[in-house]
VMD Tcl script that builds the backbone (N, CA, C; Angstrom):
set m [mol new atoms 237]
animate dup $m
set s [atomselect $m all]
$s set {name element resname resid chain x y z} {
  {N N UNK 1 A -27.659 -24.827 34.455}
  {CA C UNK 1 A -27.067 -25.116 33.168}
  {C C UNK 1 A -27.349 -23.988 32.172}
  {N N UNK 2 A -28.649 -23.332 32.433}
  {CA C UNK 2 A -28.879 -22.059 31.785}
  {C C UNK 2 A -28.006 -21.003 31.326}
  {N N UNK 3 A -27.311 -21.415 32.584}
  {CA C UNK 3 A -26.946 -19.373 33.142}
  {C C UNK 3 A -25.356 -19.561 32.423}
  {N N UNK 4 A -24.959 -21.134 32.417}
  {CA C UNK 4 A -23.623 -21.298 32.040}
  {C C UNK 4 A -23.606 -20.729 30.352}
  {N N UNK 5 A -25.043 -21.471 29.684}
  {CA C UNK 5 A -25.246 -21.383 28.420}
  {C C UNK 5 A -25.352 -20.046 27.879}
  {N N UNK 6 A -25.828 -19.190 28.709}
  {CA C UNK 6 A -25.903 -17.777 28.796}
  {C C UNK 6 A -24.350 -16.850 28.836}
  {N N UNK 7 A -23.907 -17.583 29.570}
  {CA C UNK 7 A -22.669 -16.692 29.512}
  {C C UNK 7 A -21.594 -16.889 28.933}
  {N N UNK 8 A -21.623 -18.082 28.338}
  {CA C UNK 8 A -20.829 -18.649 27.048}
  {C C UNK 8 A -21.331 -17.956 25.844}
  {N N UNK 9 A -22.365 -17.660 25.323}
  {CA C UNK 9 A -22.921 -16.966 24.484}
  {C C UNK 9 A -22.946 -15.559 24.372}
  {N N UNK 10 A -22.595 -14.858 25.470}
  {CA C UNK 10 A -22.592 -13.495 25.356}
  {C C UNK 10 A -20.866 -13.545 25.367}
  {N N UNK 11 A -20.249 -14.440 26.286}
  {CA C UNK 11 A -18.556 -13.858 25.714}
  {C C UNK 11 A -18.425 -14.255 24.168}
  {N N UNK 12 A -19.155 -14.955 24.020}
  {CA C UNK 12 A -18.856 -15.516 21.914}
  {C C UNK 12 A -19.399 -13.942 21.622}
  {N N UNK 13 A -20.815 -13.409 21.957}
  {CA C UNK 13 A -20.701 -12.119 20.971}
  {C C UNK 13 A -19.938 -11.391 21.313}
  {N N UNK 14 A -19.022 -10.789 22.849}
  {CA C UNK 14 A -18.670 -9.969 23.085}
  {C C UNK 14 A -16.914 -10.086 21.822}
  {N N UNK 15 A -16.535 -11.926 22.029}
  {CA C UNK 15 A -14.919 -11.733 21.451}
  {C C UNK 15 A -15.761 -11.636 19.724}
  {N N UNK 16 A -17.021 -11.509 19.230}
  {CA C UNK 16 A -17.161 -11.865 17.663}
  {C C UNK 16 A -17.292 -10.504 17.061}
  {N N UNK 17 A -17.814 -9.448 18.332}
  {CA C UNK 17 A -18.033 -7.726 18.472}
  {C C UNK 17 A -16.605 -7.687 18.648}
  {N N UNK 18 A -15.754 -7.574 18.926}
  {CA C UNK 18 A -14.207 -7.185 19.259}
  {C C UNK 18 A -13.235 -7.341 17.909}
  {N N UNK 19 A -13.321 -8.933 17.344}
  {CA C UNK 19 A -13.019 -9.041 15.977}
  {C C UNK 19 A -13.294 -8.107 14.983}
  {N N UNK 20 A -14.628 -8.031 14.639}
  {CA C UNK 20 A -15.136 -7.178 13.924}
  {C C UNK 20 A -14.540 -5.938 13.982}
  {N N UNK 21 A -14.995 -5.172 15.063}
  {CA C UNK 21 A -14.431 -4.262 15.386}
  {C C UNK 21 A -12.696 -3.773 15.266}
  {N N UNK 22 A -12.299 -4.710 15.530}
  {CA C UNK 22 A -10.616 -4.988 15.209}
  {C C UNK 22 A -10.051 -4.887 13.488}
  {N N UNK 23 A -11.429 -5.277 13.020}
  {CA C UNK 23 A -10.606 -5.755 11.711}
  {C C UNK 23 A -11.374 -4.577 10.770}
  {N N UNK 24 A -12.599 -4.062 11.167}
  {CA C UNK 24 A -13.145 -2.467 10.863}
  {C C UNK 24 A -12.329 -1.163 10.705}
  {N N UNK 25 A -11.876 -1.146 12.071}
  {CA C UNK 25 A -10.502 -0.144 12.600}
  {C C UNK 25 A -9.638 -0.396 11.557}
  {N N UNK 26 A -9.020 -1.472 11.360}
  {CA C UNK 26 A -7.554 -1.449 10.677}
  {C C UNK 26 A -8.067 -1.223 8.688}
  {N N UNK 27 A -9.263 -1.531 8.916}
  {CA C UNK 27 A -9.107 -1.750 7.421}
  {C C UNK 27 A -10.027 0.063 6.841}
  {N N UNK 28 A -10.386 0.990 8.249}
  {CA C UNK 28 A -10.742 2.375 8.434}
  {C C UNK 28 A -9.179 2.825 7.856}
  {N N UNK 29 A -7.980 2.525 8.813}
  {CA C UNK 29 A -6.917 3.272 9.113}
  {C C UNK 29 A -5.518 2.566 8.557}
  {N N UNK 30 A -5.642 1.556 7.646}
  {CA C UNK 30 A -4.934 0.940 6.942}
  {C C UNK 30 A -3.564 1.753 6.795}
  {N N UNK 31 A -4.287 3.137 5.462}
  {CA C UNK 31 A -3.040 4.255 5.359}
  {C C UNK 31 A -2.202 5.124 6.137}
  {N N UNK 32 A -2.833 5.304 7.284}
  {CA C UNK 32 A -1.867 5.941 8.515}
  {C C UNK 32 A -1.083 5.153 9.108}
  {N N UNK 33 A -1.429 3.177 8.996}
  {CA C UNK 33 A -0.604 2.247 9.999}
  {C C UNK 33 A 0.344 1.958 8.640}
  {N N UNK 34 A 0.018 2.139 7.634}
  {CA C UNK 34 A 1.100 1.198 6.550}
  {C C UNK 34 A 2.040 2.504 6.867}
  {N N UNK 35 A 1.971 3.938 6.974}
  {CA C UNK 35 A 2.807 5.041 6.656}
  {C C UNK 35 A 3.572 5.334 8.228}
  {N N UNK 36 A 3.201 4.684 9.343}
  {CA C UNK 36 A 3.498 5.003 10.207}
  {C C UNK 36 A 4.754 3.792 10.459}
  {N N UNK 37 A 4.238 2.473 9.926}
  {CA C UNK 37 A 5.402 1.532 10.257}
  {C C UNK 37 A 6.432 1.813 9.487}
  {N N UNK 38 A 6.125 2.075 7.469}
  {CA C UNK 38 A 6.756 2.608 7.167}
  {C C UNK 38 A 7.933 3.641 7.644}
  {N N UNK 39 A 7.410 4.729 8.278}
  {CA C UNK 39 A 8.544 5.631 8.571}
  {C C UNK 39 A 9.624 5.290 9.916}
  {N N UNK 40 A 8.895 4.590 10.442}
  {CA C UNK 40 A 9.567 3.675 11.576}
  {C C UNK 40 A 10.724 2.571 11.012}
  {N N UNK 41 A 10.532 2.223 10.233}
  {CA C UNK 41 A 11.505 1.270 9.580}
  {C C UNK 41 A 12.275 1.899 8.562}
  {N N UNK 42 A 12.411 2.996 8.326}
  {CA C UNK 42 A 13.194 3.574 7.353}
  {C C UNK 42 A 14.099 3.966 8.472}
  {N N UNK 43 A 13.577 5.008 9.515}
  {CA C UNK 43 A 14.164 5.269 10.466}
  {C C UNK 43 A 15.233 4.166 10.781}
  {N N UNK 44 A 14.611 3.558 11.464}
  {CA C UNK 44 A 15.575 2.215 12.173}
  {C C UNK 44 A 16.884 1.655 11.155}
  {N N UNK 45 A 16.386 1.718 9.910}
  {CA C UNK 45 A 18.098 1.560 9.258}
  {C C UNK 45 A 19.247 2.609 8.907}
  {N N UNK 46 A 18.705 3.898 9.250}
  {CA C UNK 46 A 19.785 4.922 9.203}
  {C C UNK 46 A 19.171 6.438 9.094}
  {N N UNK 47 A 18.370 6.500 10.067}
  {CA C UNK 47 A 17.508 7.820 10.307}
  {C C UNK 47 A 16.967 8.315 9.021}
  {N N UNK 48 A 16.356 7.711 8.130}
  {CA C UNK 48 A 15.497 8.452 7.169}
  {C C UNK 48 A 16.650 9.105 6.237}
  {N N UNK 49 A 15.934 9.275 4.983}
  {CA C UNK 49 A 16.696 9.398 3.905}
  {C C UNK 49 A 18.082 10.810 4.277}
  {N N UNK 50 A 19.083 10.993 4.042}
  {CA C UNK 50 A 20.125 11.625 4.525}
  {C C UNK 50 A 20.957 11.524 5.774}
  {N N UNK 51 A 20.512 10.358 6.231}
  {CA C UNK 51 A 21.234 10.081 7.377}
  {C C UNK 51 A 22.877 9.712 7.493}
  {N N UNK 52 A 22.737 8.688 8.553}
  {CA C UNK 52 A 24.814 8.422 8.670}
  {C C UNK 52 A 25.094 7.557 7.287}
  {N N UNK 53 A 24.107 7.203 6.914}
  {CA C UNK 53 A 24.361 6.079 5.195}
  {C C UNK 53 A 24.900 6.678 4.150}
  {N N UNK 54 A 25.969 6.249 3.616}
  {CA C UNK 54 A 26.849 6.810 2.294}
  {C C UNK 54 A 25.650 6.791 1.468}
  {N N UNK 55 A 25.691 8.293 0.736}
  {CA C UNK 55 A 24.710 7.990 -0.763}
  {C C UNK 55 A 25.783 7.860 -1.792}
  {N N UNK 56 A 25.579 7.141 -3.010}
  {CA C UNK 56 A 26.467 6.898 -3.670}
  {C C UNK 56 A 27.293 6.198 -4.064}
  {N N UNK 57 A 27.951 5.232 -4.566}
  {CA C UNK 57 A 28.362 4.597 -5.369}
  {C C UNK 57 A 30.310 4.767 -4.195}
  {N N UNK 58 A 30.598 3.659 -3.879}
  {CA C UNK 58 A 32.080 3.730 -3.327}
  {C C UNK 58 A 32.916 3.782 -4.396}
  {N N UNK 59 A 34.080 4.607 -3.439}
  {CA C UNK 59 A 35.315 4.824 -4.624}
  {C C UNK 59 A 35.853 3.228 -4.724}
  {N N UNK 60 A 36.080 2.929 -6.036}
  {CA C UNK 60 A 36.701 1.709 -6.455}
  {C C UNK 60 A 38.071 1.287 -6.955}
  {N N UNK 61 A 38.740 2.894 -6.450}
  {CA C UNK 61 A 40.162 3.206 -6.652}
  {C C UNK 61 A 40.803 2.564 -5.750}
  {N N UNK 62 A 42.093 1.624 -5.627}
  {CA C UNK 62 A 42.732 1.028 -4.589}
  {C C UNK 62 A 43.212 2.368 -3.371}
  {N N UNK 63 A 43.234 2.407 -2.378}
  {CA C UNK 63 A 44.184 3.280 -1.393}
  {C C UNK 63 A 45.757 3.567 -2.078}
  {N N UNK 64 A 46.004 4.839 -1.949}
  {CA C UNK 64 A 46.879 5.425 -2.352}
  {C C UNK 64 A 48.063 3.970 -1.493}
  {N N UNK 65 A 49.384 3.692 -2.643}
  {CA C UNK 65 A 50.288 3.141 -1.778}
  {C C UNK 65 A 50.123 1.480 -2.022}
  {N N UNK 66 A 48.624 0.764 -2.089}
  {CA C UNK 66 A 48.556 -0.412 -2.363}
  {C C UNK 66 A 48.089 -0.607 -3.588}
  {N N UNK 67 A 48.401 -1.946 -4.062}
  {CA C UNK 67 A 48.126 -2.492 -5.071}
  {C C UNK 67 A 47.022 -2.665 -5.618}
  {N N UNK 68 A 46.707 -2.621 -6.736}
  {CA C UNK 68 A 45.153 -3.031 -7.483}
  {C C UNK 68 A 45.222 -4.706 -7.460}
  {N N UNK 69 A 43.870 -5.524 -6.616}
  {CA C UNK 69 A 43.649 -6.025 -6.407}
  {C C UNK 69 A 43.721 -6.913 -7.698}
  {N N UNK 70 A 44.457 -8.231 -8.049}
  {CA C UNK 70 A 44.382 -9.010 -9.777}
  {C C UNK 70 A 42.608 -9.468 -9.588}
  {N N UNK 71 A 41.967 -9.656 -10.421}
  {CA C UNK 71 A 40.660 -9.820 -10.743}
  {C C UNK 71 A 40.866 -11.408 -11.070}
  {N N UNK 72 A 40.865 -12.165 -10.434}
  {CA C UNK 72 A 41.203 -13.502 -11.150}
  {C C UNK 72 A 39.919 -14.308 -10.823}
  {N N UNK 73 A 38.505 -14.001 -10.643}
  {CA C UNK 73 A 37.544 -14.702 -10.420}
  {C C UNK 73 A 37.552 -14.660 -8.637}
  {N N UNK 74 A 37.301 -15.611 -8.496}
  {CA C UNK 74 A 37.087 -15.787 -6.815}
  {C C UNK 74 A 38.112 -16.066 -5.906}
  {N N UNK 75 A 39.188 -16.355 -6.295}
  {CA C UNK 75 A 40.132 -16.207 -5.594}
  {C C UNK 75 A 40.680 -17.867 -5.532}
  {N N UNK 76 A 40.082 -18.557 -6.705}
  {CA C UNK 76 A 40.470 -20.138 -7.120}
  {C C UNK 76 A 41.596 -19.951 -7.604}
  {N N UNK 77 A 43.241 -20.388 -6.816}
  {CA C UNK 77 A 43.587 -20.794 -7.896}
  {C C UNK 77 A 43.642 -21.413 -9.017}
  {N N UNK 78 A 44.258 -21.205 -9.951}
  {CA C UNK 78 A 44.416 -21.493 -11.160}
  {C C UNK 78 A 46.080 -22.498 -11.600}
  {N N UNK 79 A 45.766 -23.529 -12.169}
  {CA C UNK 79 A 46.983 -24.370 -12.168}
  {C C UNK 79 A 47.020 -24.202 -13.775}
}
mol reanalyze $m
mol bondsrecalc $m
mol representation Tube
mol addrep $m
């Protein structure tokens, strides 16, 4: 019953040493993981600033040929 008690107690320090350790590391290297996911997720929506993404404001001019859209709210008619 010893040896069980024994080795229940050393995996508790080994996972309570691992935690620690886990949460040491991240809170060492915080600024390299916030800047690293960071640039990973900028990436992932359109390769980092200058990418395939329009900068700028769309033209709000109708296409040459069609009509300017009437502005009548949401598209309720009106009786």
């Amino acid at each position: 019953m010893q040896k069980i008690i024994n080795v229940l107690a050393l995996a508790s320090t080994a996972v309570s040493i691992a935690v620690v350790g886990t949460g040491a590391y991240v809170y060492v290297n915080k600024d390299s993981i916030i800047e690293s996911i960071t640039e990973k997720a900028i990436g992932g929506i359109g390769g980092g600033i200058g990418g395939d993404l329009p900068i700028g404001t769309p033209d709000l001019a109708p296409p040459a040929g069609q009509a300017a859209v009437p502005s009548g709210g949401l598209g309720v008619p009106t009786f």
